[in-house]
VOTIGU-730406 format. One record per atom (N, C-alpha, C): atom name; x, y, z. Coordinates in steps of 0.2 Angstrom, whole numbers. Layout:
<nodes>
+------+-------+-------+-------+
: atom :     x :     y :     z :
+------+-------+-------+-------+
:   CA :     X :     Y :     Z :
...
+------+-------+-------+-------+
</nodes>
This chain:
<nodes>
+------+-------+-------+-------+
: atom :     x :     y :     z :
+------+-------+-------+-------+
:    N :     4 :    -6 :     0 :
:   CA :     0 :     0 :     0 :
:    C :     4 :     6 :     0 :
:    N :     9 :     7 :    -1 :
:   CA :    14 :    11 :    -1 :
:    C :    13 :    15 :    -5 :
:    N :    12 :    22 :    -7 :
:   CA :    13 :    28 :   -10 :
:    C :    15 :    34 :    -8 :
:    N :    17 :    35 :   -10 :
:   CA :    23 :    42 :    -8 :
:    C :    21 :    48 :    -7 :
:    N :    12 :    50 :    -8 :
:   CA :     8 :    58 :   -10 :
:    C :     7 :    55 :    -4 :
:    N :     3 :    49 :     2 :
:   CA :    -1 :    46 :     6 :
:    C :     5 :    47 :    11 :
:    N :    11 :    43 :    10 :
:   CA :    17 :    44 :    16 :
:    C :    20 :    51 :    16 :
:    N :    18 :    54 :    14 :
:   CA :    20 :    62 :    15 :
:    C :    12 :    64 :    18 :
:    N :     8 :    62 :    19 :
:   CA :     1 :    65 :    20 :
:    C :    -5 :    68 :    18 :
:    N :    -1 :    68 :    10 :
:   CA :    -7 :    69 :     6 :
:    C :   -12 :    67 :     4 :
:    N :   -18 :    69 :     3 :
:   CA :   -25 :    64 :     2 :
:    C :   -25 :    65 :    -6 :
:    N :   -29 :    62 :   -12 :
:   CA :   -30 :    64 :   -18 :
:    C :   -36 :    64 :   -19 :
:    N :   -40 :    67 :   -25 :
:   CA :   -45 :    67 :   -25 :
:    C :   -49 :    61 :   -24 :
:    N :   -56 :    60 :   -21 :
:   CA :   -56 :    55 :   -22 :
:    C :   -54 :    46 :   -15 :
:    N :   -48 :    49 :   -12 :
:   CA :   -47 :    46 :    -6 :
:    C :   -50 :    43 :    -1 :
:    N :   -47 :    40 :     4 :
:   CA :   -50 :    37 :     8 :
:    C :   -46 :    34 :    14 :
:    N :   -44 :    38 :    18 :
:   CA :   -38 :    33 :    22 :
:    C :   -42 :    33 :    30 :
:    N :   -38 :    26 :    34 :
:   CA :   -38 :    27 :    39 :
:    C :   -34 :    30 :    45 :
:    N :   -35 :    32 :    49 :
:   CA :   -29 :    35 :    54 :
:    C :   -30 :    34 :    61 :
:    N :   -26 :    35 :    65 :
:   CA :   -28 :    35 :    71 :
:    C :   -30 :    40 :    75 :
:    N :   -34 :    43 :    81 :
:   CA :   -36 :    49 :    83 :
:    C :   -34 :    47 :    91 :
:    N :   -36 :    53 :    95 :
:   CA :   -34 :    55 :   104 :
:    C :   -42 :    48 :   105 :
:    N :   -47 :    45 :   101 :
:   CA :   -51 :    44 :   104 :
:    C :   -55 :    37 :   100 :
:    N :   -56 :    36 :    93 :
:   CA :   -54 :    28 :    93 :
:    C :   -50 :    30 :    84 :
:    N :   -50 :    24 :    80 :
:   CA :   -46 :    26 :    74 :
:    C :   -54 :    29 :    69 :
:    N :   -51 :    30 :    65 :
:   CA :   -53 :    38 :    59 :
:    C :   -55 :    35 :    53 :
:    N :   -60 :    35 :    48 :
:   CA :   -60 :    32 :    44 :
:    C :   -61 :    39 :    39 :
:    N :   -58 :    42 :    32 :
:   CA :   -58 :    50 :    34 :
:    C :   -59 :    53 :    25 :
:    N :   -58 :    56 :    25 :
:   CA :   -58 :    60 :    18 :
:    C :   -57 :    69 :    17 :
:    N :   -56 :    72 :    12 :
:   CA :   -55 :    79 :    13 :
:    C :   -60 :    83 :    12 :
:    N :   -63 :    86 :    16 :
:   CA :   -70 :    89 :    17 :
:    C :   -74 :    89 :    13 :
:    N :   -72 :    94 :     7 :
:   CA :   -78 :    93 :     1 :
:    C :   -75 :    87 :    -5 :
:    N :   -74 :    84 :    -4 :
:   CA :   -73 :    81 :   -10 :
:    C :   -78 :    74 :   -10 :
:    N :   -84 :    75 :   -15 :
:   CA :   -88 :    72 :   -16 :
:    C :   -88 :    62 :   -16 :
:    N :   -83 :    61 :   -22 :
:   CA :   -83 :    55 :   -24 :
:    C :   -82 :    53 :   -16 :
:    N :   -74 :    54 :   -12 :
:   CA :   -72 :    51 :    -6 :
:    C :   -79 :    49 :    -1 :
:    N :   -83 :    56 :     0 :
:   CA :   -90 :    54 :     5 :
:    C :   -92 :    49 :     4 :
:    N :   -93 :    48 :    -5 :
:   CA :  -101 :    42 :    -9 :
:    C :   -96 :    37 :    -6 :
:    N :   -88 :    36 :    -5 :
:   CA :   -84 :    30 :    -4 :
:    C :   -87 :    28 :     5 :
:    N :   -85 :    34 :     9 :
:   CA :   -85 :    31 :    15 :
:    C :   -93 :    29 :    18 :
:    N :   -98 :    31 :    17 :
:   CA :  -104 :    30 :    16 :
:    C :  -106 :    22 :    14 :
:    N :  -102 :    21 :    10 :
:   CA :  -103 :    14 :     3 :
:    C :   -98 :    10 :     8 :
:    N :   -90 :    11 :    11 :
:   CA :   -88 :     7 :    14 :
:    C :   -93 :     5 :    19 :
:    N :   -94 :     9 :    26 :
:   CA :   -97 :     8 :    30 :
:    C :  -106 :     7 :    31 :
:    N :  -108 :     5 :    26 :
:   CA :  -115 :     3 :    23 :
:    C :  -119 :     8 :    27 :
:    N :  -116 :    13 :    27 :
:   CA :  -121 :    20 :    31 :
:    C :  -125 :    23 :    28 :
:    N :  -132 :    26 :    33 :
:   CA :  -137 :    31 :    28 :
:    C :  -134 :    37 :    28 :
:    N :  -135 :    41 :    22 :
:   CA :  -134 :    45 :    23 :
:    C :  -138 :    52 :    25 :
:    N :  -143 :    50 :    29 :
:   CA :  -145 :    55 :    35 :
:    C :  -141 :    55 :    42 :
:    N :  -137 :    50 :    40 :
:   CA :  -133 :    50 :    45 :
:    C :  -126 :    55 :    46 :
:    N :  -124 :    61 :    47 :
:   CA :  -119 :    66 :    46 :
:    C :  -113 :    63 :    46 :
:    N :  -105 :    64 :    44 :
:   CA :  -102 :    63 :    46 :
:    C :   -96 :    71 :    51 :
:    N :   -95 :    69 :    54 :
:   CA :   -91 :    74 :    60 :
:    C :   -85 :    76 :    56 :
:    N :   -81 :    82 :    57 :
:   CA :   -76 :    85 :    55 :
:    C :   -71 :    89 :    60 :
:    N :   -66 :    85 :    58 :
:   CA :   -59 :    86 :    61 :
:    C :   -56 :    93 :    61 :
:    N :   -54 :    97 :    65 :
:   CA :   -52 :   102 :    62 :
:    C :   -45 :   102 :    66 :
:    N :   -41 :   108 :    66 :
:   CA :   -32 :   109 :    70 :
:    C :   -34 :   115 :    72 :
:    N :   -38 :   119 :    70 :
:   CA :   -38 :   126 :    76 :
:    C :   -46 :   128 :    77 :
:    N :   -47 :   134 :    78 :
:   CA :   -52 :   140 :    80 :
:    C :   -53 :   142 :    75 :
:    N :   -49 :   144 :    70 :
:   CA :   -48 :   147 :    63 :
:    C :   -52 :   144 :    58 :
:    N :   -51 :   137 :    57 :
:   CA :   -54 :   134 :    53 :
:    C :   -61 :   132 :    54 :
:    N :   -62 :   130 :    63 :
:   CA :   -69 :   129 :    64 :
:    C :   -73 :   135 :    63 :
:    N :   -71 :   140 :    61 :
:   CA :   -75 :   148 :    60 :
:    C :   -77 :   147 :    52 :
:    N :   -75 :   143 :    48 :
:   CA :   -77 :   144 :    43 :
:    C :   -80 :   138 :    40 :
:    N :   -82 :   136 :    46 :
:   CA :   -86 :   129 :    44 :
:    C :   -93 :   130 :    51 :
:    N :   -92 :   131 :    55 :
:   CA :   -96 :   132 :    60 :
:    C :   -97 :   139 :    65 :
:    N :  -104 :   139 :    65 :
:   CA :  -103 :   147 :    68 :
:    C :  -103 :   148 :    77 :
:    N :   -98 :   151 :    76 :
:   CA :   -94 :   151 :    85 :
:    C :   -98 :   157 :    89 :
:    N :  -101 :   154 :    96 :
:   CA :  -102 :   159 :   101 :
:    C :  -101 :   162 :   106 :
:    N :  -102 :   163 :   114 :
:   CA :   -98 :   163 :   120 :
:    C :   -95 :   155 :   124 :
:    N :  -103 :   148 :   121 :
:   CA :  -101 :   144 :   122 :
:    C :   -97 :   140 :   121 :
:    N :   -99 :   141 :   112 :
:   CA :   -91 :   136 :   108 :
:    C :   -85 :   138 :   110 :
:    N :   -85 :   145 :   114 :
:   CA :   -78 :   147 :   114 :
:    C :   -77 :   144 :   120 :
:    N :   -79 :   146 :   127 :
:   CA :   -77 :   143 :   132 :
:    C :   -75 :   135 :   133 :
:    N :   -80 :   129 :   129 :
:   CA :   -79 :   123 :   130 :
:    C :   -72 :   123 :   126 :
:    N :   -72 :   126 :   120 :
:   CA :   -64 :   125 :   114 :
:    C :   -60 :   127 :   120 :
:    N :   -59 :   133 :   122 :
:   CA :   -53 :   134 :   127 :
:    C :   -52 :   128 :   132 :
:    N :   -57 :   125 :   134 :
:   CA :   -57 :   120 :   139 :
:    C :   -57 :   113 :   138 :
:    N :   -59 :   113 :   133 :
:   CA :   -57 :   106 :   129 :
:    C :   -54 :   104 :   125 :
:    N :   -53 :   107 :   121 :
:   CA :   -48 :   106 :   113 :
:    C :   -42 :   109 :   115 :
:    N :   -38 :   106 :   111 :
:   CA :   -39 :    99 :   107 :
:    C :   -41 :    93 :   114 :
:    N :   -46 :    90 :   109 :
:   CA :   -47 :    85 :   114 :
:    C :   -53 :    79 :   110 :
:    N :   -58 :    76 :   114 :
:   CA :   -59 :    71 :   115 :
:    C :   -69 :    75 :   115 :
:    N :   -72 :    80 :   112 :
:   CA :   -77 :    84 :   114 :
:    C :   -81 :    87 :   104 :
:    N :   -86 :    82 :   105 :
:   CA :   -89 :    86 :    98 :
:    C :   -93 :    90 :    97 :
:    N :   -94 :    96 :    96 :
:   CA :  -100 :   101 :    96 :
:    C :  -101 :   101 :    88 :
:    N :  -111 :   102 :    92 :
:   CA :  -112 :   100 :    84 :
:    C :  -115 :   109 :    84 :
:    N :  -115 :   110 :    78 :
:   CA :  -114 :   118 :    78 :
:    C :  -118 :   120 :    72 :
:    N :  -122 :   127 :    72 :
:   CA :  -126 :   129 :    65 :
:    C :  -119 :   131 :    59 :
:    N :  -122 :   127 :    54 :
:   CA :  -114 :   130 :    48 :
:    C :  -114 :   136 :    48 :
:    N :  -109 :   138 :    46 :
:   CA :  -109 :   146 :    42 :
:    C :  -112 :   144 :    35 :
:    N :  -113 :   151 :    33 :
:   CA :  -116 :   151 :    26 :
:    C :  -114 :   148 :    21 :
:    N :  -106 :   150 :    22 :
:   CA :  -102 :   146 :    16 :
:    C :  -100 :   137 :    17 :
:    N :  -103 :   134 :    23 :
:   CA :  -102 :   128 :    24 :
:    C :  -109 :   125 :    21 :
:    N :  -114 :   129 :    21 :
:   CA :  -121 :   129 :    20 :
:    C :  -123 :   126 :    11 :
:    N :  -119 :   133 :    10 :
:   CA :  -118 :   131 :     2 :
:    C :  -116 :   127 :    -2 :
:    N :  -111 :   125 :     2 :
:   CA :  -106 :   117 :     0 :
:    C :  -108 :   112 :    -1 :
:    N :  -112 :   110 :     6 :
:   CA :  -115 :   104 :     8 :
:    C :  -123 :   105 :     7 :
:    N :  -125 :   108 :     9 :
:   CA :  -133 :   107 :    10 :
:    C :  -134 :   108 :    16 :
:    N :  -128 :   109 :    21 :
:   CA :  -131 :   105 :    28 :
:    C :  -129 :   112 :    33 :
:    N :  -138 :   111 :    38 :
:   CA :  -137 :   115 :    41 :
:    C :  -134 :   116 :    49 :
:    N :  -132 :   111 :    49 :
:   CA :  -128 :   111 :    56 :
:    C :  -121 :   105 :    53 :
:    N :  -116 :   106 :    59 :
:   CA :  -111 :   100 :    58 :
:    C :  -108 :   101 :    63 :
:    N :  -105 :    94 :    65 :
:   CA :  -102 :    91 :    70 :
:    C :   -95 :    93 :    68 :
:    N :   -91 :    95 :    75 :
:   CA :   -83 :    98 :    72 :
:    C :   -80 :    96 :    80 :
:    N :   -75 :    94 :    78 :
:   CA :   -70 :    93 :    87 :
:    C :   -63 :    92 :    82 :
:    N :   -58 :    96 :    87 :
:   CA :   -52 :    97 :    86 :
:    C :   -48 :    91 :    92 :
:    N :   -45 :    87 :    88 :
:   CA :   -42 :    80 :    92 :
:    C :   -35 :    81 :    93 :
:    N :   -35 :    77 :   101 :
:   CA :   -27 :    78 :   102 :
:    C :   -23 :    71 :   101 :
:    N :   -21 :    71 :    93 :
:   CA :   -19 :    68 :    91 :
:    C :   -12 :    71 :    88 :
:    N :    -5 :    68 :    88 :
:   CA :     0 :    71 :    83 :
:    C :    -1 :    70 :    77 :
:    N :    -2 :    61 :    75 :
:   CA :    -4 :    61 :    67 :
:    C :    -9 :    65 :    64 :
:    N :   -16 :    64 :    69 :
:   CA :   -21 :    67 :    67 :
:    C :   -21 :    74 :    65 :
:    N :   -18 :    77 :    70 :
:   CA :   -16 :    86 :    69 :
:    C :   -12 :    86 :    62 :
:    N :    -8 :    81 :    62 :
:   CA :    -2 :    81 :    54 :
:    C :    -6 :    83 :    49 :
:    N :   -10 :    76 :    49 :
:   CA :   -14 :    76 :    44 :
:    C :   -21 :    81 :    42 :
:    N :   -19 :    83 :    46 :
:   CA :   -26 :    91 :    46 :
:    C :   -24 :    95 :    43 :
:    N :   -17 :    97 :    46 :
:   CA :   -12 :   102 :    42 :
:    C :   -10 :   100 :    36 :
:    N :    -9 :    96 :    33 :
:   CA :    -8 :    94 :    27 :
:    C :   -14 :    94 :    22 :
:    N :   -21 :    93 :    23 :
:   CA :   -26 :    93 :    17 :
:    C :   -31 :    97 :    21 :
:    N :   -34 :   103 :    27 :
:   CA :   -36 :   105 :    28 :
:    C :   -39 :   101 :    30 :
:    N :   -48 :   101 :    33 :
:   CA :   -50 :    99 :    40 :
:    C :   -54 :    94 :    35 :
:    N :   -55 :    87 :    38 :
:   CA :   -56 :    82 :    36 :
:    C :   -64 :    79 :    39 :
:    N :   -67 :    76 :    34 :
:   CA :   -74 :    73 :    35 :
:    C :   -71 :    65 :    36 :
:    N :   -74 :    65 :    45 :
:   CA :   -71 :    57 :    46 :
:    C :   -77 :    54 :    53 :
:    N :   -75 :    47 :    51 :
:   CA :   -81 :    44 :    55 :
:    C :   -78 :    38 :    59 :
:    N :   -79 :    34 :    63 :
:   CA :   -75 :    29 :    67 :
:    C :   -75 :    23 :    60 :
:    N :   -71 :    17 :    62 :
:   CA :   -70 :    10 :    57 :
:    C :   -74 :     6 :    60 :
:    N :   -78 :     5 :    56 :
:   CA :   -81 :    -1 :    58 :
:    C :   -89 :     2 :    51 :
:    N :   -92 :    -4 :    54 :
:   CA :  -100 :    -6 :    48 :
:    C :  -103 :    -2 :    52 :
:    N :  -108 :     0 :    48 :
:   CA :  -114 :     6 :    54 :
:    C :  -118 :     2 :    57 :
:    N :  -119 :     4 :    63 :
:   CA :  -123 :     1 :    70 :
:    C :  -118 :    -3 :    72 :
:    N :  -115 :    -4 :    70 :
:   CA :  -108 :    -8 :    75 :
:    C :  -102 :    -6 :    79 :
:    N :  -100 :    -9 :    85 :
:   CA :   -94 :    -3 :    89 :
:    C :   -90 :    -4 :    85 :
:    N :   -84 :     3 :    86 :
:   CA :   -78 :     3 :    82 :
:    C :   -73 :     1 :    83 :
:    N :   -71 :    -1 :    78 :
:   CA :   -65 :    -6 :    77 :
:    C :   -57 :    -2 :    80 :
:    N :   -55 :    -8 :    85 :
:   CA :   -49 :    -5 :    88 :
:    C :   -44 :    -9 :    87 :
:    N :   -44 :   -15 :    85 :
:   CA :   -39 :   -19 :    85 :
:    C :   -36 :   -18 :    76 :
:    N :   -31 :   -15 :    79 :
:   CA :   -25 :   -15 :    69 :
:    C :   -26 :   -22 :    64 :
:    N :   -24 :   -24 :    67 :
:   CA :   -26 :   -33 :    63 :
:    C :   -30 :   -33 :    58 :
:    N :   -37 :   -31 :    65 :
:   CA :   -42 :   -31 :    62 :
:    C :   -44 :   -27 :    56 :
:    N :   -44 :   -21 :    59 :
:   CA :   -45 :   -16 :    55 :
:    C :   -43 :   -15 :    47 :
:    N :   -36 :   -20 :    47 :
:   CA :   -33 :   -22 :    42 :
:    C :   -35 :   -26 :    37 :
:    N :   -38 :   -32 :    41 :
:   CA :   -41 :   -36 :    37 :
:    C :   -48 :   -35 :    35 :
:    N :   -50 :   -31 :    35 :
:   CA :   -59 :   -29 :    35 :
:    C :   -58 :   -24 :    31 :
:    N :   -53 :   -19 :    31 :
:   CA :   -55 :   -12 :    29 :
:    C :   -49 :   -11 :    23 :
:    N :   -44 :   -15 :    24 :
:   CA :   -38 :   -15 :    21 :
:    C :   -37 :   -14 :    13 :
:    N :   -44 :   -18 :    11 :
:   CA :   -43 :   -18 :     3 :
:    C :   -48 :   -13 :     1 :
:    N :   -51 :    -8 :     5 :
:   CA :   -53 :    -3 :     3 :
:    C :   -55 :     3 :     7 :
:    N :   -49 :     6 :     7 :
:   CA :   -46 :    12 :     8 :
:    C :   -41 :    11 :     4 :
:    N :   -37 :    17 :     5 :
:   CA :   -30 :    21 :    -1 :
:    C :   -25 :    19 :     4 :
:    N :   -24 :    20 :     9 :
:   CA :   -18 :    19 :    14 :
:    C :   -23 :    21 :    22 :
:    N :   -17 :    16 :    24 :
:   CA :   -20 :    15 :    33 :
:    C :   -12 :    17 :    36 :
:    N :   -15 :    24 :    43 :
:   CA :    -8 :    26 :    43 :
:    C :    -4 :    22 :    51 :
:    N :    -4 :    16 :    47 :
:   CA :    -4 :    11 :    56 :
:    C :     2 :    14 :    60 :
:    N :     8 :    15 :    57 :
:   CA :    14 :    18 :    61 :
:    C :    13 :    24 :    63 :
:    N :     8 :    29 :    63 :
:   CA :     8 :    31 :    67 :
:    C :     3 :    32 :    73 :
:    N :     1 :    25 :    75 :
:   CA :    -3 :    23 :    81 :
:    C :     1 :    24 :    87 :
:    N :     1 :    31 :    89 :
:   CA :     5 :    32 :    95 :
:    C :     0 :    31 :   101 :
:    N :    -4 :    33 :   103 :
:   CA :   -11 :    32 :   108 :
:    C :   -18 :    34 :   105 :
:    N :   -22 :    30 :   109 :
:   CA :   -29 :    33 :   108 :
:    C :   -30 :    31 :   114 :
:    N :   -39 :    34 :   116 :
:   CA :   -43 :    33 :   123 :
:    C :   -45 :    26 :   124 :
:    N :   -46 :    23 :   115 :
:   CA :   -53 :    16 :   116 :
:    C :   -60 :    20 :   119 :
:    N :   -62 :    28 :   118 :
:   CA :   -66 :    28 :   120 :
:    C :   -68 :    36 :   117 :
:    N :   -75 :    34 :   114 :
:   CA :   -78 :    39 :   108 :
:    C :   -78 :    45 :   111 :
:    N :   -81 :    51 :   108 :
:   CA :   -80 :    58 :   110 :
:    C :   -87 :    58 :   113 :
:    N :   -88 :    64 :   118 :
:   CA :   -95 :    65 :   119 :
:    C :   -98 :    70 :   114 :
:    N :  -104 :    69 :   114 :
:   CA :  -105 :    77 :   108 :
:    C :  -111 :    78 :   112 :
:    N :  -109 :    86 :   111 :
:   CA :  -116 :    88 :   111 :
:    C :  -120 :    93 :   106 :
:    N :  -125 :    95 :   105 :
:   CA :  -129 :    99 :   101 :
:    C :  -129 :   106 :   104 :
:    N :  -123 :   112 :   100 :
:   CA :  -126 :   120 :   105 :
:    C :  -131 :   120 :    98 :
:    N :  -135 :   120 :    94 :
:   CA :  -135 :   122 :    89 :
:    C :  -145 :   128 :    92 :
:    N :  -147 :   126 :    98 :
:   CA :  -151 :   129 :   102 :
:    C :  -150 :   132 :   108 :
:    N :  -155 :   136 :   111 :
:   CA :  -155 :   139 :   116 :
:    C :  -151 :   134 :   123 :
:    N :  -155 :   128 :   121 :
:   CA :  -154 :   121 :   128 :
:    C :  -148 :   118 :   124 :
:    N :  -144 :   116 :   129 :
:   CA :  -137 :   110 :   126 :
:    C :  -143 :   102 :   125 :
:    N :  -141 :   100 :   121 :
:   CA :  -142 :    93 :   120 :
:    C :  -137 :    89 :   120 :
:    N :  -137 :    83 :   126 :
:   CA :  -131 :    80 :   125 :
:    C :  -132 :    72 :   121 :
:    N :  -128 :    71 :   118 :
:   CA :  -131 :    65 :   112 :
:    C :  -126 :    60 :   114 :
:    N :  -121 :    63 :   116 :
:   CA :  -116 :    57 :   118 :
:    C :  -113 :    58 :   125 :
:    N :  -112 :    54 :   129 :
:   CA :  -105 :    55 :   135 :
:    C :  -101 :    50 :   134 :
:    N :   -92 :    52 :   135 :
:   CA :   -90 :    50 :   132 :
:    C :   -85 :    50 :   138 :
:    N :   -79 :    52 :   139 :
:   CA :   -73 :    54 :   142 :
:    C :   -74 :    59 :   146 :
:    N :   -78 :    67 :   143 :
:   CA :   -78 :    71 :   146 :
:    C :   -86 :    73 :   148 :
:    N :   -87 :    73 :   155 :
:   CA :   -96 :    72 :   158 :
:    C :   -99 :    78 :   158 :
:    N :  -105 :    78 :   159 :
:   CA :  -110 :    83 :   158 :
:    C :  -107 :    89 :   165 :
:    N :  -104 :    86 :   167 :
:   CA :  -104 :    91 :   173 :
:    C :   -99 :    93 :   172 :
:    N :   -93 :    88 :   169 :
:   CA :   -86 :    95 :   166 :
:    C :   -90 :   101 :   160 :
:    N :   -94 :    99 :   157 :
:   CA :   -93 :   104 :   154 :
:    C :  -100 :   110 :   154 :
:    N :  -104 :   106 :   160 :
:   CA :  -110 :   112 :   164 :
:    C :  -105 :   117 :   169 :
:    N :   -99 :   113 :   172 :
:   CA :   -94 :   117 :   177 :
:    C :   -93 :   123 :   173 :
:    N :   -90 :   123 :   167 :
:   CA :   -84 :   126 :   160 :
:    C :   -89 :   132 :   160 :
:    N :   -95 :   131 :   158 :
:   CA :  -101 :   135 :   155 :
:    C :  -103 :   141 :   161 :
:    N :  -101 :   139 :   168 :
:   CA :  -103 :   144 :   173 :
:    C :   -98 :   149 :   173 :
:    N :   -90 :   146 :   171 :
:   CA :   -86 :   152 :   172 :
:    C :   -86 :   158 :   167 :
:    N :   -82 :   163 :   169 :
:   CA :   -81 :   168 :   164 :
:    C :   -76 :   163 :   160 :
:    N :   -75 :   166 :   153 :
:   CA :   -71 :   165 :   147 :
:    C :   -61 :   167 :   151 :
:    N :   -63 :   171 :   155 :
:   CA :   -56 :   174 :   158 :
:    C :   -51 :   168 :   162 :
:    N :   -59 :   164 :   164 :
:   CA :   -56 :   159 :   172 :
:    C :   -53 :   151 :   169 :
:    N :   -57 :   152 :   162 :
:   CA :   -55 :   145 :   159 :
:    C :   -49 :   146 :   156 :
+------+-------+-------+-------+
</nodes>
């Protein structure tokens, strides 16, 4: 599976790689590129009413996919990078791209992961594994299942993950919704939300 554009980081049009993340591994693609979506979707026999989540490496880039408040700010300073997905109303220009009026964005503290963000911009990625099934942690495995269809799998750089999903929750209203707990609990980040921006 060796490619030289893939071991330097690069996705191509069309791509499909796996990675490893701070919280389980990545099944991933560069954000608007159409074919790679129809591929991850068809890999993972997923509906597509089902969204997929977006990687990003700063503040900067979630501004232009997602629109940021006093909330998103406090819990990003407080959590990211890290283990924490907010689902967010798009910006306009995210809006026009996709169709879609909200999206899921967490900045991971990952080193490959961050590599890999910086290198093609912020990435539409989803856990390994068949939809409604837990995600796949074991390399072997992943290898043997997923291996002959993806572009490259970036095993060597499995330096740690949690084994354990992100929480997310929904600011996209007035009320947080939380859809997932994860590593980080409803109380860490009800705590986060009473401080000033200054204390976090």
């Amino acid at each position: 599976m060796f490619d030289y554009g893939y071991e330097e980081g690069f996705l191509t049009d069309g791509s499909v790689v796996i990675f490893p993340t701070d919280t389980v591994w990545g099944l991933a693609c560069r954000l608007y590129d159409n074919t790679a979506i129809e591929r991850i979707y068809t890999i993972k026999d997923r509906s597509k009413t089902k969204h997929l989540a977006v990687l990003c490496d700063s503040l900067v880039s979630v501004n232009d996919i997602g629109i940021i408040d006093e909330r998103v700010r406090k819990l990003a300073y407080a959590f990211w990078p890290g283990a924490l997905t907010l689902i967010l109303p798009s910006t306009k220009s995210h809006f026009e791209k996709t169709g879609d009026k909200t999206v899921g964005i967490r900045i991971p503290n990952h080193e490959a992961a961050l590599w890999l963000i910086k290198k093609n911009g912020p990435l539409l990625t989803t856990s390994v594994n068949k939809s409604g099934s837990a995600p796949l942690m074991d390399l072997k495995e992943i290898i043997n299942i997923f291996g002959n269809e993806v572009d490259h799998i970036y095993e060597e750089y499995n330096a740690y993950y949690l084994n354990v999903s992100s929480t997310t929750i929904d600011l996209t209203g007035d009320e947080i919704e939380y859809l997932r707990i994860g590593s980080i609990s409803k109380e860490d980040i009800e705590s986060v939300l009473k401080k000033d921006i200054e204390e976090i």
